[in-house]
C-alpha positions as CSV (number, residue, x, y, z in Angstrom):
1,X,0.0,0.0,0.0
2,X,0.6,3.5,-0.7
3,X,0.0,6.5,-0.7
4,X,-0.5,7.5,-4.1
5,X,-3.2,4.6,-4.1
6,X,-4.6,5.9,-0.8
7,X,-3.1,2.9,1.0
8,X,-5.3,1.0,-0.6
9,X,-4.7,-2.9,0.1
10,X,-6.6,-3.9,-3.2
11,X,-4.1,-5.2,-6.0
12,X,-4.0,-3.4,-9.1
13,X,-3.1,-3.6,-12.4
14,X,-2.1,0.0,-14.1
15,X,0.4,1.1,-16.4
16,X,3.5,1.4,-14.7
17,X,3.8,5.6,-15.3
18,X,0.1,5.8,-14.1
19,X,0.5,6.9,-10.6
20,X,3.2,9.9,-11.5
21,X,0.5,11.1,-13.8
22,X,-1.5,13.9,-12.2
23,X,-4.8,13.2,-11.0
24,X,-7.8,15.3,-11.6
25,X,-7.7,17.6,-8.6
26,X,-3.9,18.2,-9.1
27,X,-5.0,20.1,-12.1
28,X,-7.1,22.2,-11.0
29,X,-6.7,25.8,-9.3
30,X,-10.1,25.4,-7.5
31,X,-11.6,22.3,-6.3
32,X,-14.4,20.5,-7.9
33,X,-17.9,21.3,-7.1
34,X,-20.9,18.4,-6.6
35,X,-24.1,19.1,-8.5
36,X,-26.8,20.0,-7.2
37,X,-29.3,17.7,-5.5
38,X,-33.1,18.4,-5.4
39,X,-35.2,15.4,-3.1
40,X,-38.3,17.2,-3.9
41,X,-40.2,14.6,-5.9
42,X,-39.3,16.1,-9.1
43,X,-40.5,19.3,-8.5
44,X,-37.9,21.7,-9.2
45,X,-37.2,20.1,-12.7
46,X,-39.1,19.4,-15.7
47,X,-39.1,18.0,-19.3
48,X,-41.8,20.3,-20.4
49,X,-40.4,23.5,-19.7
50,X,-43.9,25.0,-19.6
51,X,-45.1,23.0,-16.9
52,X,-42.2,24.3,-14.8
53,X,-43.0,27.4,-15.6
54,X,-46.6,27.3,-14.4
55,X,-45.7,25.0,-11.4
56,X,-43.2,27.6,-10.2
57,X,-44.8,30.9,-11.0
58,X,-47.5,29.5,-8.5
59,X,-45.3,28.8,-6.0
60,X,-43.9,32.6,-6.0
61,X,-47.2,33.5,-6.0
62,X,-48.1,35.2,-2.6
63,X,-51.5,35.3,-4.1
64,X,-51.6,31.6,-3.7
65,X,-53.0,29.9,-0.7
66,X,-51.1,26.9,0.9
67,X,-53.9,24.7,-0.3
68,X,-54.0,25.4,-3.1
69,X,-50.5,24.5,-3.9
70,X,-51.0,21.5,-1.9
71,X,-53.6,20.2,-4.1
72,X,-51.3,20.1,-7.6
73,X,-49.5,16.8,-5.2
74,X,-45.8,18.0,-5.4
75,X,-42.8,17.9,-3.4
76,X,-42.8,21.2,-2.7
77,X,-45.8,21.0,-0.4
78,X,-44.7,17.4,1.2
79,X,-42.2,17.1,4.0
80,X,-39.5,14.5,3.6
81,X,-36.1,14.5,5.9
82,X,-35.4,17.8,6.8
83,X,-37.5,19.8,5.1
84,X,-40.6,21.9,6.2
85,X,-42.1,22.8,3.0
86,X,-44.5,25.9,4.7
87,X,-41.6,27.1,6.6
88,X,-39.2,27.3,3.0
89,X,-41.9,28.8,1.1
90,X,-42.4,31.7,3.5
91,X,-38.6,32.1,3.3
92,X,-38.6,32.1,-0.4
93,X,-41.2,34.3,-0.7
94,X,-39.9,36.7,1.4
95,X,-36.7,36.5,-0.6
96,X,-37.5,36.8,-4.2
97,X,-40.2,36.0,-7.0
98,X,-40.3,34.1,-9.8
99,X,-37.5,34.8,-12.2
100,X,-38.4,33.2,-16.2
101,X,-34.2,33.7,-16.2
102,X,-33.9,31.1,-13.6
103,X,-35.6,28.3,-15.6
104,X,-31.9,26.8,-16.8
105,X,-31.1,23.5,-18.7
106,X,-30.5,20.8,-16.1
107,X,-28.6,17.8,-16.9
108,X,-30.0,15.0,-14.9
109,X,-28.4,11.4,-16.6
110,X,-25.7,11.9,-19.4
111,X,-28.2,12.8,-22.7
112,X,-31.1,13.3,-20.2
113,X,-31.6,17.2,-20.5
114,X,-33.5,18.4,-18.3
115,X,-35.4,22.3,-17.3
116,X,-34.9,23.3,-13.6
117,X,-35.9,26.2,-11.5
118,X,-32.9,27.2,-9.6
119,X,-33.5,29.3,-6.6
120,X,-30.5,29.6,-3.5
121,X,-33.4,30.2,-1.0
122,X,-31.8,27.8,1.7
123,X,-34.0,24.9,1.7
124,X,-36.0,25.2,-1.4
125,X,-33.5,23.1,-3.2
126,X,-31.6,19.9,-0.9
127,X,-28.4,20.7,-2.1
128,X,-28.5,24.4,-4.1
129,X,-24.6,24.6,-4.8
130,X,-24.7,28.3,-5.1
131,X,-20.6,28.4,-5.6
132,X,-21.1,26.0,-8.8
133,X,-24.2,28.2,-10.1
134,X,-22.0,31.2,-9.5
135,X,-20.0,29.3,-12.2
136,X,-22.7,29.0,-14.9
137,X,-22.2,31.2,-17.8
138,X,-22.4,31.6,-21.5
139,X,-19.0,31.2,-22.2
140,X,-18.0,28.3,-19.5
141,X,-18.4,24.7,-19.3
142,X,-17.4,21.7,-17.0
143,X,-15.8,18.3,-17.0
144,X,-17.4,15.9,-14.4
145,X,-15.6,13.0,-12.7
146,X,-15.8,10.9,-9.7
147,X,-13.7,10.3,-7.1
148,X,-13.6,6.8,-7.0
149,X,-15.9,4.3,-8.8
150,X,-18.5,2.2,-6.6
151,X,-19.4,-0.6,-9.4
152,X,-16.9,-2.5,-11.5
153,X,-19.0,-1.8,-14.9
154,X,-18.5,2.0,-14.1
155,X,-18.5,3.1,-18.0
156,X,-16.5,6.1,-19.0
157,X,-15.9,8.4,-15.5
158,X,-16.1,11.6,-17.2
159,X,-18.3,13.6,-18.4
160,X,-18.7,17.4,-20.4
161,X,-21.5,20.0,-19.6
162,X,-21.8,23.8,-19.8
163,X,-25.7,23.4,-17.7
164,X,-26.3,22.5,-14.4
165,X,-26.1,19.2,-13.6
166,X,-27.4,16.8,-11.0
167,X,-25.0,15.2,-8.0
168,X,-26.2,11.5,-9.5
169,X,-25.4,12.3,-13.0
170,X,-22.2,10.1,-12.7
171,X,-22.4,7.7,-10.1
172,X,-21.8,8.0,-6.9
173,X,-21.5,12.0,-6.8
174,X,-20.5,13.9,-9.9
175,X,-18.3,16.4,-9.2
176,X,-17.7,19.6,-12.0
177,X,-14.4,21.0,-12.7
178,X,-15.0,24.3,-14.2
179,X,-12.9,25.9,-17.2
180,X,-13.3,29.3,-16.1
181,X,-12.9,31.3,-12.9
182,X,-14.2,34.5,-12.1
183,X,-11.8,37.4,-12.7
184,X,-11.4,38.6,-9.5
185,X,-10.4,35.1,-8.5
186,X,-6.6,36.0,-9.5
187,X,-5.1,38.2,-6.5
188,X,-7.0,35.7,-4.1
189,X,-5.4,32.7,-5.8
190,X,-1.9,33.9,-7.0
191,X,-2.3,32.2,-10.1
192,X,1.1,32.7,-12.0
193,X,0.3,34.1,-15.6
194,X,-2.7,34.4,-15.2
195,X,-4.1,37.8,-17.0
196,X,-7.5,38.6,-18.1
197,X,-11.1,39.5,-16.8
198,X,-12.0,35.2,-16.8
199,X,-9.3,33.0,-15.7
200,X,-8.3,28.8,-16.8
201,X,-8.8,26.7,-13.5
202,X,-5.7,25.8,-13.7
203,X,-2.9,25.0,-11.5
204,X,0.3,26.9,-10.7
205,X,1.9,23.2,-12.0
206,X,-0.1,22.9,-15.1
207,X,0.6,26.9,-15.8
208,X,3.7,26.3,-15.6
209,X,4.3,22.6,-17.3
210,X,2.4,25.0,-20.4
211,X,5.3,27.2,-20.7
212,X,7.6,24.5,-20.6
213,X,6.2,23.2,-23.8
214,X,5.8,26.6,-25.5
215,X,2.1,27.4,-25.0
216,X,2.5,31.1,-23.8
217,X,-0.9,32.8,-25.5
218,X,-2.0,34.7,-22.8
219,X,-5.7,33.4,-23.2
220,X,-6.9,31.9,-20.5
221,X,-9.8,30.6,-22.2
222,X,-7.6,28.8,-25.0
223,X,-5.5,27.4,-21.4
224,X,-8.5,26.1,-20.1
225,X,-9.4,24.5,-23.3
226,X,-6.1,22.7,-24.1
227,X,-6.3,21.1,-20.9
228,X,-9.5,20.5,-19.9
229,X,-10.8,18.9,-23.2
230,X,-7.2,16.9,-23.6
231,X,-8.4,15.4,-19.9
232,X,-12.2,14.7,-21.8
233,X,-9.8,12.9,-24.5
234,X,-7.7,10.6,-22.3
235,X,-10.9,9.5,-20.4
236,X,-13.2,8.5,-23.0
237,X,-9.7,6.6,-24.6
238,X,-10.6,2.7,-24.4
239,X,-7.1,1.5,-24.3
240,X,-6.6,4.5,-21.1
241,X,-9.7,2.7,-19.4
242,X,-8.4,-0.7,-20.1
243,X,-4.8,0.1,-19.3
244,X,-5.2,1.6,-16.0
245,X,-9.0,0.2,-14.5
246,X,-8.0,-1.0,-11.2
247,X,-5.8,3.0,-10.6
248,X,-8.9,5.1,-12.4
249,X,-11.4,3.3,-10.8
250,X,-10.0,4.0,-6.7
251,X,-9.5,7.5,-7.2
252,X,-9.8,10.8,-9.1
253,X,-9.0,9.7,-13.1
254,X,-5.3,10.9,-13.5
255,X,-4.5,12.3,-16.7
256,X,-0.8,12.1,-18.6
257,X,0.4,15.5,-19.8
258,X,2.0,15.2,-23.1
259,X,5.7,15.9,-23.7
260,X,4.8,18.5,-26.7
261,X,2.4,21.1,-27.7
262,X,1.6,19.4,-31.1
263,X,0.6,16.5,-29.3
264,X,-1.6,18.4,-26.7
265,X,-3.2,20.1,-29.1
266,X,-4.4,17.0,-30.9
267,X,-5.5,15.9,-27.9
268,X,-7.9,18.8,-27.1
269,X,-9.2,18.6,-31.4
270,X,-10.7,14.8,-30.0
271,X,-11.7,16.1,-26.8
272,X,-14.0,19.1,-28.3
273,X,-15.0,16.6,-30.4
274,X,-16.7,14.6,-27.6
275,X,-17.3,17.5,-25.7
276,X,-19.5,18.9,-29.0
277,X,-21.5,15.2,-29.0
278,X,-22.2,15.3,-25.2
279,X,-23.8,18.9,-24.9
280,X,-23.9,20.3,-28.9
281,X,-24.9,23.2,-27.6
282,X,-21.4,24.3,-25.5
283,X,-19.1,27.3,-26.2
284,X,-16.5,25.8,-28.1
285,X,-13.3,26.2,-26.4
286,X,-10.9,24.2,-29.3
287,X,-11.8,23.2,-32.8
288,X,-13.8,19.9,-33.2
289,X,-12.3,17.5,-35.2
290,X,-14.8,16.5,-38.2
291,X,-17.0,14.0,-37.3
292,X,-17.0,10.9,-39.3
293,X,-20.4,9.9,-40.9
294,X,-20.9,6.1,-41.4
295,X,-24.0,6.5,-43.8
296,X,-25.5,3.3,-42.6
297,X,-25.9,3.4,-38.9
298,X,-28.3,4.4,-36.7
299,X,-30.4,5.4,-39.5
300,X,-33.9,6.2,-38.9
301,X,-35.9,3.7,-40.8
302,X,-39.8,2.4,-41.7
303,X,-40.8,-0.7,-41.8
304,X,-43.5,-0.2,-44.3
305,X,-41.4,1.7,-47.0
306,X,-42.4,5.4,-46.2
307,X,-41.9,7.6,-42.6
308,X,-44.2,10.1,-41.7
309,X,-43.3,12.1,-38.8
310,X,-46.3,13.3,-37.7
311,X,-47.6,9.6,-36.9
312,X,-45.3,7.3,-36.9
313,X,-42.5,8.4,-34.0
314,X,-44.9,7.0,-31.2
315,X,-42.6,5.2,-28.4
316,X,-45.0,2.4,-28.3
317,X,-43.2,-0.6,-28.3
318,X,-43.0,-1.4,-24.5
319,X,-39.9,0.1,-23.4
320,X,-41.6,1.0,-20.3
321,X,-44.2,-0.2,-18.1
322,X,-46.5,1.9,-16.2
323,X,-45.8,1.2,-12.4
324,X,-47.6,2.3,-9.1
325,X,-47.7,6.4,-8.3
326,X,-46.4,7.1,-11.4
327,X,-43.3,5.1,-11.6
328,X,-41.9,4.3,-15.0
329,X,-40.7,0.6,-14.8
330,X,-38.4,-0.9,-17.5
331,X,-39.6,-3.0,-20.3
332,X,-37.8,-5.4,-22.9
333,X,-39.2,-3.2,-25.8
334,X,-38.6,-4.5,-29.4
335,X,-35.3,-5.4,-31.2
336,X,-33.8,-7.4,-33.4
337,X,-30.3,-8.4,-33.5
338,X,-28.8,-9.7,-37.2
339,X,-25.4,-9.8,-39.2
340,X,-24.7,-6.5,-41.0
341,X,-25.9,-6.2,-44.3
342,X,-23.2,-5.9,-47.6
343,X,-24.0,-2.3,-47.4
344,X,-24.0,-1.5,-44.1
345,X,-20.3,-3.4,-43.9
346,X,-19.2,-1.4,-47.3
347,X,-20.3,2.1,-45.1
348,X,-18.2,0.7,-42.4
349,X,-15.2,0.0,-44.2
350,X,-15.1,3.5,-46.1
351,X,-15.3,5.0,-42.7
352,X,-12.7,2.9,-41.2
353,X,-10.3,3.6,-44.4
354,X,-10.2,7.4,-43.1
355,X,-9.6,6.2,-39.5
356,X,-6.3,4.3,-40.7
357,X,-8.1,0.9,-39.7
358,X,-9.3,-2.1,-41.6
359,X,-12.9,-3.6,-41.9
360,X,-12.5,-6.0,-39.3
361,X,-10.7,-3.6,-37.0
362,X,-13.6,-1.4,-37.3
363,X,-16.1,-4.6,-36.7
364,X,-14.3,-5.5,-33.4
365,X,-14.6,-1.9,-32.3
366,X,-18.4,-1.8,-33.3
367,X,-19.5,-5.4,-32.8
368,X,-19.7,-8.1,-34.6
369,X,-23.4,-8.1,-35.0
370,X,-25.9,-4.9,-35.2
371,X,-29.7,-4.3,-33.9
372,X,-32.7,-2.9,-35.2
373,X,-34.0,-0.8,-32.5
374,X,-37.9,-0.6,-32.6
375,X,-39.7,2.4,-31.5
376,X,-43.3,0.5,-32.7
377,X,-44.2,-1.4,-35.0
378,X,-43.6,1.0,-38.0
379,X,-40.7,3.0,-37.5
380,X,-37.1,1.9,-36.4
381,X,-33.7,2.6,-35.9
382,X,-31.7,0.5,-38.4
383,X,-28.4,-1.2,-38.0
384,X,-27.1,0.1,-34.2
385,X,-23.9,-1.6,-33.6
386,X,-23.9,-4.5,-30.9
387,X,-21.3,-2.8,-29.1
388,X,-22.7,1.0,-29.3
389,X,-26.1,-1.0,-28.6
390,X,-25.2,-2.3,-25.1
C-alpha cells in the first residue's frame, strides 16, 4: 500500500507511469464542485419547460394559498427528511419572486436534458450549490468526474456540460471541474500568468508545465481548453480505461500531460469533439475535429417503405411499463439483433479507411453483429452496432 493509491490494500493492475501522472484535482486551481441535488419529488425540474414554468410561477405567487398549492401533489408542499415545506416557502417568498431567467437547462443522466428552477433560497433546493451556479455562464463549461468508482462496470468516469447538472449524474457523486474562474479570483489565488477579466482553473503546475512546452498565448480561455478537453480525450480513450481500470477506478482519473504542444493540441481537437457530442450546444473552447459519418448506422428507418413524422414516431413498443404512483418501470421493448448487411459493412469500411483501420478492425470496435431498434411497430432505428447498442 501507498500513498499514491490511498493505502489501498486492493491489488492493481495499471500502467507502470500511471500513478506519476497527475490526477484530476492536481489540475485544478479550484476544487471540484458536486451538483446540485433536489429530493423534492421532481418538483424543481421538468421535461416540459412550460409545466415548470406554471408550477413555479405559483409557488412565487403570494396570491396563492397553501392549499391550493398542496392540491397540484408535489414535493414542494410534502415534508420528507429535513424539510418543512410551509416554513421554506415563507422564506422564499420573502426573498424573491419568480424569475423566467432562472428556468436553466438541467442535466439529470448523461443525454437526459432536463429544465430546472434554480432558486439559492436555503431549503428550497436539498443541495443548491450556489458556488457552482456562481459558475454558470455563457462562455464556460465543465468536465465531471468521480472520485472513486463504486461498481466495476462503471463506464467512462467523465463527463462534459456547460448546464447545471445533477450530483447522481455520474455515479456515486458527480463532481464539476469548471474551465473558467471569475476574474477577480486571481489576487486571491496567485495564479502565476494568469491575466484577463476570466481566468483557466488551472494550477500553478499545469501553468507552468504550459510554458515549458511553448504554449504562452496569454488566453486563458484557449489554457482552459487545451487542458480541460485533452483530460475529456484521455478519459473516453478505451485503451486508457483498459490500461489503468484497477488505478482510475479508486481514485480521481489521473491524466498524462503530453511531452509537446503538437501533441496536446491534438489531444484537445478529439476532446472538443466529444465534448461537441455530449452537450452540442457548449461554447467551443478548441476546434472539433470533423466527425465521421458512417452513412448506414443508426439510421432512422420504416418498416413499411415510407416515414411520416407526424404519426409514426410514437414510443409504443414497451420500453416502459407503467408502475404504481407514477413510476416508469423498464420493459424489454422491441429489437432485433442480425449480421450487417453488404451495405452497411461497405459504409463501415469507407469510414474505417479514413480512421487508418481495416474492416475488421472497425467490426471489433463496433461489434460483430448490429440491432434494429424498434420504437413500434412502424418506424425503427436500423443497424445500431452490438457494441454501441449495449
Amino acid at each position: 500500500p501507498s500513498l499514491a493509491a490511498r493505502f489501498s490494500l486492493r491489488p492493481r493492475r495499471v500502467a507502470e507511469a500511471y500513478l506519476a501522472w497527475p490526477r484530476l484535482t492536481d489540475i485544478c486551481a479550484v476544487p471540484p464542485i458536486n451538483g446540485l441535488m433536489e429530493k423534492r419529488g421532481g418538483a424543481l425540474f421538468d421535461i416540459d419547460r412550460e409545466d415548470l414554468e406554471q408550477r413555479m410561477r405559483l409557488y412565487f405567487d403570494p396570491g396563492v394559498e397553501w392549499e391550493g398549492l398542496a392540491a397540484l401533489g408535489t414535493g414542494l408542499t410534502r415534508h420528507a427528511a429535513a424539510f418543512q415545506p410551509r416554513e421554506v416557502r415563507t422564506k422564499a417568498l420573502a426573498a424573491e419572486r419568480f424569475d423566467e431567467a432562472r428556468i436553466l437547462r438541467y442535466v439529470v443522466r448523461p443525454f437526459e436534458d432536463r429544465w430546472a428552477y434554480y432558486s439559492s433560497t436555503p431549503g428550497l433546493w436539498n443541495r443548491a450549490r450556489p458556488t457552482l451556479f456562481g459558475h454558470l455562464s455563457e462562455d464556460n463549461a465543465f468536465v465531471l468526474s468521480r472520485v472513486g468508482a463504486c461498481s466495476r462496470d462503471e463506464g467512462v468516469p467523465l463527463y462534459f456540460t456547460s448546464a447545471l447538472s445533477d450530483d447522481h449524474l455520474l455515479s456515486p457523486d458527480a463532481s464539476c471541474f469548471t474551465f473558467l474562474l471569475p476574474g477577480d479570483s486571481h489576487g486571491e489565488l496567485e495564479l502565476e500568468s494568469a491575466g484577463g477579466s476570466r481566468l483557466a482553473n488551472l494550477s500553478n503546475e499545469v501553468r507552468r508545465y504550459l510554458a515549458a512546452i511553448g504554449h504562452d498565448s496569454g488566453d486563458q480561455r484557449e489554457d482552459a481548453g487545451l487542458i480541460w478537453l485533452h483530460a475529456l480525450a484521455i478519459g473516453y480513450s478505451l485503451k486508457y480505461l483498459e490500461e489503468n481500470e484497477d488505478g482510475v477506478k479508486t481514485d480521481w482519473p489521473r491524466i498524462p500531460l503530453p511531452a509537446t504542444l503538437s501533441a496536446l493540441e491534438s489531444s484537445a481537437v478529439l476532446g472538443a469533439s466529444i465534448a461537441k457530442t455530449l452537450d452540442p450546444g457548449a461554447p467551443p473552447f478548441a476546434t472539433a475535429a470533423p466527425v465521421r459519418n458512417v452513412r448506414s448506422i443508426g439510421v432512422l428507418s420504416s418498416a413499411s417503405g415510407t416515414l411520416d413524422p407526424s404519426t409514426d414516431l410514437a414510443v409504443t413498443a414497451r420500453w416502459g411499463i407503467a408502475g404504481k404512483g407514477g413510476i416508469c418501470m423498464p420493459s424489454t421493448g422491441k429489437l432485433e439483433e442480425r449480421e450487417y448487411s453488404s451495405e452497411e459493412l461497405e459504409s463501415i469500411s469507407e469510414a474505417a479507411q479514413k480512421e487508418g483501420l481495416t474492416t475488421n478492425q472497425a467490426v471489433s470496435l463496433l461489434g460483430e453483429t448490429c440491432f434494429d431498434v424498434y420504437l413500434n411497430d412502424v418506424a425503427y432505428w436500423r443497424c445500431v452496432p452490438s457494441n454501441v447498442w449495449r
